[in-house]
C-alpha positions in Angstrom: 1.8 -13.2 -1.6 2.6 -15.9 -4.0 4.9 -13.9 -5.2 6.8 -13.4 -2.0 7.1 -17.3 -1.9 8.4 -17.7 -5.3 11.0 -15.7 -4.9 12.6 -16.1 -1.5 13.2 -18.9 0.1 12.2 -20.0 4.1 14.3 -18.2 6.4 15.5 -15.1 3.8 14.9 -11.7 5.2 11.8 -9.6 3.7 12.4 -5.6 4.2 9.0 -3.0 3.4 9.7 0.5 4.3 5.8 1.2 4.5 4.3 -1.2 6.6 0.7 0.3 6.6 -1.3 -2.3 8.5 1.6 -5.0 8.8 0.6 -7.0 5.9 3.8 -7.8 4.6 5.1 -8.8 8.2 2.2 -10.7 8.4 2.7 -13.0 5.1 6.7 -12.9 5.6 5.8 -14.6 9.3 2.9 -16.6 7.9 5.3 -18.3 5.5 8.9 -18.7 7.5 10.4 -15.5 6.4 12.4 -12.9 8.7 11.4 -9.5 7.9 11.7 -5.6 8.8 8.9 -3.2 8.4 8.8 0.5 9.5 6.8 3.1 9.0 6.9 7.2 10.1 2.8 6.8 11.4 2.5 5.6 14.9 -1.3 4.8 14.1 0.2 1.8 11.6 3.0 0.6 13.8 0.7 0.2 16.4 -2.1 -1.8 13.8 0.9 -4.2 12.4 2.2 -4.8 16.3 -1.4 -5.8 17.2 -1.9 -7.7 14.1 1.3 -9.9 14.5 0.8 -10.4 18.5 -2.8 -11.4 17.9 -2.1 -13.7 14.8 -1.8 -17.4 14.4 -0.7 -19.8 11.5 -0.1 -23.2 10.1 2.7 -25.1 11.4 5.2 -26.4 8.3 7.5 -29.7 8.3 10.9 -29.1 8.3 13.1 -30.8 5.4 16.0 -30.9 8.0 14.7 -30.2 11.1 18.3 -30.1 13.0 18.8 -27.6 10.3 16.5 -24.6 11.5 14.3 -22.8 9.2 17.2 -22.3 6.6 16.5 -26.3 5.4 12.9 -25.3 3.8 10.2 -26.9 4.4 8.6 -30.4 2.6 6.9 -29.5 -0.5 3.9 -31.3 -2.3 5.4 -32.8 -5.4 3.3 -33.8 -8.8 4.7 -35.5 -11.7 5.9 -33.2 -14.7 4.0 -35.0 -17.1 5.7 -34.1 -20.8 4.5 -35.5 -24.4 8.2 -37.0 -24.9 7.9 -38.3 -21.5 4.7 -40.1 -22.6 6.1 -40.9 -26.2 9.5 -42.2 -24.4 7.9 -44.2 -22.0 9.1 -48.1 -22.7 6.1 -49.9 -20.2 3.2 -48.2 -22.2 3.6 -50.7 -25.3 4.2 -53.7 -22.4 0.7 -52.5 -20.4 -1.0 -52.6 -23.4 -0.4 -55.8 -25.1 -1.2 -57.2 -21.3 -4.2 -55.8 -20.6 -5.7 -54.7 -23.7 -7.0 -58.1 -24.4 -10.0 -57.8 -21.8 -10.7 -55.0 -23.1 -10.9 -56.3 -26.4 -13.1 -59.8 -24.5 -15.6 -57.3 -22.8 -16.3 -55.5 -26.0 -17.2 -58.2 -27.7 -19.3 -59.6 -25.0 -21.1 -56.4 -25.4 -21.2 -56.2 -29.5 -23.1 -60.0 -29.3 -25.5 -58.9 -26.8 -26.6 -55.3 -28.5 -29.0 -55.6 -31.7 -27.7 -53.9 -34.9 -30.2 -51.0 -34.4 -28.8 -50.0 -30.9 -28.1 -46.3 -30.9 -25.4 -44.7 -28.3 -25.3 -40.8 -27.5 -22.9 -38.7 -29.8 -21.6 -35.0 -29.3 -23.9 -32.7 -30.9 -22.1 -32.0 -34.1 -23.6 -31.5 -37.6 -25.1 -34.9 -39.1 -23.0 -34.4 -42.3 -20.5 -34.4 -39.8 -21.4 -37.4 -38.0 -22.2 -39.4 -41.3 -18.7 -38.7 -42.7 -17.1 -39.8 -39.1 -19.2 -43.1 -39.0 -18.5 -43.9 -42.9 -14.5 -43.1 -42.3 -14.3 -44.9 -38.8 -16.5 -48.3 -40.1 -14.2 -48.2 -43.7 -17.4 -48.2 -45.4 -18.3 -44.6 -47.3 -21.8 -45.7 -48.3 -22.9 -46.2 -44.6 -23.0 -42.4 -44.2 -26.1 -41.1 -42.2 -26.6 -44.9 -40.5 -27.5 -45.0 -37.2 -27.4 -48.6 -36.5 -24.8 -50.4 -35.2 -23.3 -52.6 -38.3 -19.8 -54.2 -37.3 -20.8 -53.8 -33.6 -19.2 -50.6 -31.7 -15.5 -49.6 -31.3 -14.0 -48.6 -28.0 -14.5 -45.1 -28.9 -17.9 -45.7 -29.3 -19.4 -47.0 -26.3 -20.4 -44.2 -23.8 -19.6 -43.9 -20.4 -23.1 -43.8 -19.3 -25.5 -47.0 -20.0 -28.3 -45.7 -22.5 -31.8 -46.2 -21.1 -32.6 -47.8 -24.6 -30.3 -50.7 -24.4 -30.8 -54.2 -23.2 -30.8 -54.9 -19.5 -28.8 -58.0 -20.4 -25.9 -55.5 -21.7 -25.4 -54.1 -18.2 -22.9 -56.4 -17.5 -20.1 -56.8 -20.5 -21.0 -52.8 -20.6 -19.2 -52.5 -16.7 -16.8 -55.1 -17.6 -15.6 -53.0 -20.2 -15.3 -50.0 -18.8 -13.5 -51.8 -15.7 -10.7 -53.5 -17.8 -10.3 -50.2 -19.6 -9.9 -48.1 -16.4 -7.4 -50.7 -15.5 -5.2 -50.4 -18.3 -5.4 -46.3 -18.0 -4.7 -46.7 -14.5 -1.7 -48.1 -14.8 -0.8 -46.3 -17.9 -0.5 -43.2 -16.0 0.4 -44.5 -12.8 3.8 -45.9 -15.3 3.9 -41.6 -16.9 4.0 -40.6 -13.7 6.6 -42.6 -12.5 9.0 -42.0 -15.3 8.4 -38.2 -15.4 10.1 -35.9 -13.1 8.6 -34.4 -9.9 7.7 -30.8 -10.0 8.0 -28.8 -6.2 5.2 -26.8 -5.7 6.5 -24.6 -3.3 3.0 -22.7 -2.5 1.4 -25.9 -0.5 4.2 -27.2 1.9 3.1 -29.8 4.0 1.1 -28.6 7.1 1.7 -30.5 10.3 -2.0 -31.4 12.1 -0.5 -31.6 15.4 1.0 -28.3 15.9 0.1 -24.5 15.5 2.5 -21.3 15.5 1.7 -18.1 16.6 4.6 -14.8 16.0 8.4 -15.5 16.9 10.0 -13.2 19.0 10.5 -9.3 17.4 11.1 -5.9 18.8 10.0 -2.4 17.8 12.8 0.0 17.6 12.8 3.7 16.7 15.8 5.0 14.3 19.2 3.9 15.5 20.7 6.3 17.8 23.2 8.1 15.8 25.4 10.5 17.0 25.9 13.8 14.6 27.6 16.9 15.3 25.9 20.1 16.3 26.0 22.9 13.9 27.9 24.8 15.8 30.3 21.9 16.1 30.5 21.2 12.2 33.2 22.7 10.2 30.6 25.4 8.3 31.2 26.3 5.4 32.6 29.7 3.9 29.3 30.8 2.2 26.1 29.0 4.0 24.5 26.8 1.3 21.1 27.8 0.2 19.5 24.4 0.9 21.1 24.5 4.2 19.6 27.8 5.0 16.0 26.7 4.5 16.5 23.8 5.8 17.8 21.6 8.6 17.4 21.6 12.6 16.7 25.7 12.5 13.6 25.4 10.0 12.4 22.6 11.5 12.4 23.7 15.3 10.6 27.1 14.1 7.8 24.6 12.8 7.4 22.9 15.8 7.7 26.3 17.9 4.8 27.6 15.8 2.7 24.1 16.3 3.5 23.9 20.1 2.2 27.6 20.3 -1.3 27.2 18.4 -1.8 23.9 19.7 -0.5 23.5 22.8 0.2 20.7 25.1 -2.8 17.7 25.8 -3.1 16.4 29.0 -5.2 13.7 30.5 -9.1 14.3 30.7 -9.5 17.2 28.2 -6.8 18.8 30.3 -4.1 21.4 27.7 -1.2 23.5 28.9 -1.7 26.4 26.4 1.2 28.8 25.7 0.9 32.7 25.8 4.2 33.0 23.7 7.6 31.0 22.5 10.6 32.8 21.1 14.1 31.0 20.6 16.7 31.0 23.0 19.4 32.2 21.1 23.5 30.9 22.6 22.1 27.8 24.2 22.2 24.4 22.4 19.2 22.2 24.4 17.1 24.9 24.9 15.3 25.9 22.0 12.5 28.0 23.2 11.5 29.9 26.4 7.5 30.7 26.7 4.7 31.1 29.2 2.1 29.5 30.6 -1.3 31.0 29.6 -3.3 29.9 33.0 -0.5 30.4 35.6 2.1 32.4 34.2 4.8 30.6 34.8 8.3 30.7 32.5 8.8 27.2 30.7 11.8 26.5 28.5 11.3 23.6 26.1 13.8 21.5 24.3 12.9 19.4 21.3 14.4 15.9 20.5 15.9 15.0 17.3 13.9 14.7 13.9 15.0 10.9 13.1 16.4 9.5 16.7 15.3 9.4 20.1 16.2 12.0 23.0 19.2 11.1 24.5 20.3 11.4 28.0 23.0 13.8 26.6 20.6 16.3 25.6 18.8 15.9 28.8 22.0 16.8 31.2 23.2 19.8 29.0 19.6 21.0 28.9 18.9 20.9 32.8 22.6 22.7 33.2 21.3 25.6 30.5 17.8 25.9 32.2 20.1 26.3 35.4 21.8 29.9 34.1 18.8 30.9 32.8 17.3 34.1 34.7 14.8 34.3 36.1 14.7 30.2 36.5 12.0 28.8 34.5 9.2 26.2 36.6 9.1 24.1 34.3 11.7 22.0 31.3 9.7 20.4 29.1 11.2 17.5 26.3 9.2 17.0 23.7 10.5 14.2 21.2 9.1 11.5 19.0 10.7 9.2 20.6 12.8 8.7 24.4 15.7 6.7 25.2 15.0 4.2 28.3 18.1 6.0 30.3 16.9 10.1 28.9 13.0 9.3 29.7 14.3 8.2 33.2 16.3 11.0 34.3 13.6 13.2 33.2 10.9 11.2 35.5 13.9 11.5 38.8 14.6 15.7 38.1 14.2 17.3 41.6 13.8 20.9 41.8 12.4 22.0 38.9 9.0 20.4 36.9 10.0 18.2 34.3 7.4 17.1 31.6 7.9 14.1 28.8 5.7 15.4 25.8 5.2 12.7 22.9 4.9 14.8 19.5 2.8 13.1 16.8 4.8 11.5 13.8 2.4 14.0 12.1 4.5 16.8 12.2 7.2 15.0 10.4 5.2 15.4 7.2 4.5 19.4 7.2 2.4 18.9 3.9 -0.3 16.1 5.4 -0.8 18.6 8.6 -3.8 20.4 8.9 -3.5 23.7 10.4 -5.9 24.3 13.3 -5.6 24.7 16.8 -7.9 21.3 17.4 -4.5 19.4 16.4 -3.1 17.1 18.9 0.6 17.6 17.9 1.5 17.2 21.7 0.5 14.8 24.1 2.0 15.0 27.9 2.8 11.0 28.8 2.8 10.0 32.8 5.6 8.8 34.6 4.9 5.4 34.9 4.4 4.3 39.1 6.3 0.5 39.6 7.2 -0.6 42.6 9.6 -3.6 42.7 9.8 -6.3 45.7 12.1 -8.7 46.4 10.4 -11.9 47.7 13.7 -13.9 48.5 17.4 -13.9 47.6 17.3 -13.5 44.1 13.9 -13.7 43.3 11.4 -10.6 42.8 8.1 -9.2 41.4 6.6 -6.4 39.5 3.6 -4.3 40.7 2.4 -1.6 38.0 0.6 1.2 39.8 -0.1 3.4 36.4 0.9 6.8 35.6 1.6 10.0 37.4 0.2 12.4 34.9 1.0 16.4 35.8 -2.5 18.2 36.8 -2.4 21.8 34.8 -4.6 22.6 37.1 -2.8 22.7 40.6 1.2 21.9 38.8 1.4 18.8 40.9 1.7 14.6 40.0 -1.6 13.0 40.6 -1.9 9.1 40.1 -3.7 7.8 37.1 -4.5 4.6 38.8 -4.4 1.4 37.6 -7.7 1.7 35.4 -6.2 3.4 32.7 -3.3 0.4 31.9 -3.9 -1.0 28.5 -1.2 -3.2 28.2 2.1 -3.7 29.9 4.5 -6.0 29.8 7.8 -6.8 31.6 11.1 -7.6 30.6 13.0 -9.6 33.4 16.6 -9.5 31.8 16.8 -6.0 30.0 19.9 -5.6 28.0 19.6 -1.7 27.8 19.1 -2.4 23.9 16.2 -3.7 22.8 13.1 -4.6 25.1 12.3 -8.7 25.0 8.5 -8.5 26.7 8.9 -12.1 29.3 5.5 -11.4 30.3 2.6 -9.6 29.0 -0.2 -8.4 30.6 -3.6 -7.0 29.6 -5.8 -5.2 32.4 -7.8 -3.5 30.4 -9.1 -6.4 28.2 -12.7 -7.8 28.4 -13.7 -11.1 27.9 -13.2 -11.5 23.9 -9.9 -9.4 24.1 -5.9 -9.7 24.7 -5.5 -13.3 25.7 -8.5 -14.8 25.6 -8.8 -13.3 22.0 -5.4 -15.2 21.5 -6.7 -18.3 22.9 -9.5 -18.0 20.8 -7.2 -17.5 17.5 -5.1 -20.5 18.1 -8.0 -22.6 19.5 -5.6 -24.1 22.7 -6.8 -24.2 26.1 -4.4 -22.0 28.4 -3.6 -22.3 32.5 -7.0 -20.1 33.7 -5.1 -19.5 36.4 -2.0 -18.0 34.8 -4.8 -16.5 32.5 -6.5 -14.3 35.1 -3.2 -13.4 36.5 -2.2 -12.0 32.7 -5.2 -9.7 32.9 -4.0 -7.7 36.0 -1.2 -5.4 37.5 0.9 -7.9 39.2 3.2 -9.9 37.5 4.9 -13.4 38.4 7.3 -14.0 40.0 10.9 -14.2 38.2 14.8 -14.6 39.2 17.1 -11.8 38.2 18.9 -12.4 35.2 22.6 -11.7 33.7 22.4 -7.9 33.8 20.5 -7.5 37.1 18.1 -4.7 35.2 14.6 -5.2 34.2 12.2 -2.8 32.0 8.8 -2.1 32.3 7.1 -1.1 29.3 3.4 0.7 30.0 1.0 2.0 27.6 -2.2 4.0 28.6 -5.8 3.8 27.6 -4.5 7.0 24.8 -2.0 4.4 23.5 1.0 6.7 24.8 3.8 4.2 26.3 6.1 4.9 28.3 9.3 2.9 29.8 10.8 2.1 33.2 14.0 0.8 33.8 14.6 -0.5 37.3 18.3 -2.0 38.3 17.6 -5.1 40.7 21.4 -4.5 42.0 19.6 -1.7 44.2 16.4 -3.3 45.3 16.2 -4.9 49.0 14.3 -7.3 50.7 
């Protein structure tokens, strides 16, 4: 951590490619840095996006506060005390001949008042040692191993604490000494410090009482959405590589095939869609696998989303047109993908004619070596449509009621509601760009009393609207005006931590 601060500066952009539990997010945000963090285990994304949305810190001063975050903040500053600094200073000698006369007053006061045998505490060195040191400092080489006090004492000689041995009567010179001494060093140093340069310490900037910050605006993204060429569309080579023959889209798909098979599919409530058998397709390009259903017997054909990018609504339109020639017609198309794009995940959810299932597959199966291989694994979970209804409450004003999930029964092949019980978190973007999803308002249904935001009010210790806090803990949300794009996006995630979004255009909603 203190590492982090010494070598970037506020506003500088942090990247870890393994973001485990969100730690390096965490410090980057703690201490005014941007940062990117990934990771290929959704169990860690999930940890760092609750760890940041839950998280609250110390509020810095801004050097320029016009400036933004790029001005740094105000640092404590010390003196950068130096021995030429000292030995260059020109007020020392001044100080000195100035005040070192009371010093010299209050000493003597003392020296008239103590008898010559008054002892004073010493280090516990040898007594050869302390002989020698007494003879040297006195001038007088026969007075070694004297304890008395011939002369009277130095200023390096009279301790800081009053012996219990001495005269009540030398309380008083022995305080005025030590005052006018304390006096002088006081303003020795105060005089090195002000001649010596200020050193920045840039691991305590200046914390502001008043104000507390909690996690700037960030979204969670999957791979960008590149677009590649088929291999059948690719100029292939003359003579196939080896590497490219036991590898790529081919070898990886025959994985999943052989997962997907021995596994199956998980449903909600113990529910599993198990496969009697899956063989290729071979001459279609979306459909990578026809099989059947163990408990019905129905045809399914299954096409699988890209390795390191989400499902595209491309893939989606040639794969329902391939399905289509396909005889006889399989009951059921079934995506399975890491991740969905908004637009592909909703033309899946609005295919009539045919059953059409989402299936999540677990960033597990990205790392073939880490998988165990039994048929317990949950490779493939089936996610719900998610069931929003939008209203329009005026001209330009509407509001967002989240009904759950329709999750497919494998029992009787239909869409049964979920209900709203099983809605850990949603949250609602009222201006969705189509890019990225900025959550306007949050909501938490499942939450008890110590969790989602009353565990935030409880972090940043603020008292929040309980009426506008009750209202964040249900289904409903509040009501918003449409913004620039006229879309919005509603972003649901179950009590099995599967999201899934919606994306609604307002242009098409009535009154």
């Amino acid at each position: 951590m203190s590492q982090g601060r010494l070598t970037t500066d506020p506003g500088d952009l942090v990247l870890d490619p393994t973001c485990g539990s969100g730690t390096t997010a965490f410090v980057a945000e703690k201490w005014g840095r941007r940062w990117i963090t990934a990771d290929t285990s959704r169990v860690a994304v999930t940890l760092a996006k609750q760890r940041l949305m839950t998280a609250s810190y110390d509020y810095y001063a801004l050097k320029y506060p016009h400036e933004g975050l790029r001005s740094g903040f105000i640092y404590k500053t010390v003196p950068h005390v130096t021995l030429g600094s000292i030995a260059n200073n020109p007020e020392i000698d001044e100080i000195y001949a100035r005040m070192h006369p009371a010093v010299e007053t209050a000493l003597a006061a003392l020296n008239a008042i103590l008898p010559d045998s008054a002892s004073f505490p010493r280090r516990r060195e040898s007594k050869v040692f302390v002989a020698s040191l007494d003879s040297r400092l006195r001038g007088n080489d026969d007075s070694a191993g004297q304890s008395g006090n011939d002369g009277g004492l130095k200023e390096w000689q009279v301790p800081f604490d009053f012996p219990v041995d001495w005269p009540e009567a030398a309380k008083e010179p022995f305080d005025a000494f030590h005052a006018a001494r304390q006096a002088m060093q006081k303003q020795m140093d105060a005089s090195i410090a002000a001649h010596a340069g200020q050193e920045i310490l840039y691991d305590q900037p200046a914390v502001s009482k008043s104000k507390l910050r909690i996690t700037g605006p960030f979204t969670v993204e999957v791979v960008p959405f590149a677009t590649v060429l088929g291999l059948d569309e690719a100029e292939q080579p003359k003579e196939a590589d080896i590497a490219v023959a036991r590898s790529g889209a081919t070898w990886r798909q025959s994985q999943w095939r052989d997962e997907l098979l021995k596994a199956g599919i998980r449903g909600k409530g113990g529910q599993k869609i198990q496969l009697l058998d899956l063989v290729p397709l071979p001459g279609a390009k979306y459909i990578h696998a026809i099989g059947t259903v163990a408990d019905t017997g129905d045809k399914v054909a299954v096409s699988f989303g890209p390795e390191h990018a989400a499902l595209e609504q491309r893939q989606v339109e040639i794969a329902m047109r391939e399905a289509g020639e396909l005889f006889p017609l399989p009951k059921m198309l079934v995506f399975c993908a890491f991740t969905f794009d908004p637009e592909a995940a909703k033309d899946i959810d609005t295919i009539k004619g045919i059953t059409a299932l989402r299936v999540q597959m677990n960033t597990d199966l990205l790392t073939e070596d880490l998988k165990k291989g039994r048929a317990s694994n949950e490779s493939f979970w089936l996610m719900g449509q998610p069931d929003v209804i939008v209203k329009q409450i005026k001209a330009g004003c509407y509001q967002v009621e989240v009904h759950g999930f329709d999750y497919f029964d494998t029992k009787t092949g239909e869409l049964k509601s979920g209900g709203k019980k099983n809605i850990a978190m949603w949250a609602l973007d009222t201006d969705y760009d189509n890019r990225s999803l900025f959550p306007r308002q949050v909501f938490f249904p499942m939450a008890g009393s110590g969790d989602g935001w009353n565990k935030l009010r409880k972090d940043i210790r603020a008292e929040l609207n309980e009426e506008l806090l009750e209202q964040f803990h249900g289904t409903v949300s509040l009501p918003f005006e449409a913004g620039e794009n006229e879309c919005i996006a509603v972003k649901i995630v179950d009590d099995r931590g599967i999201e899934s979004l919606k994306v609604i255009n307002l242009d098409r909603i009535s009154v």
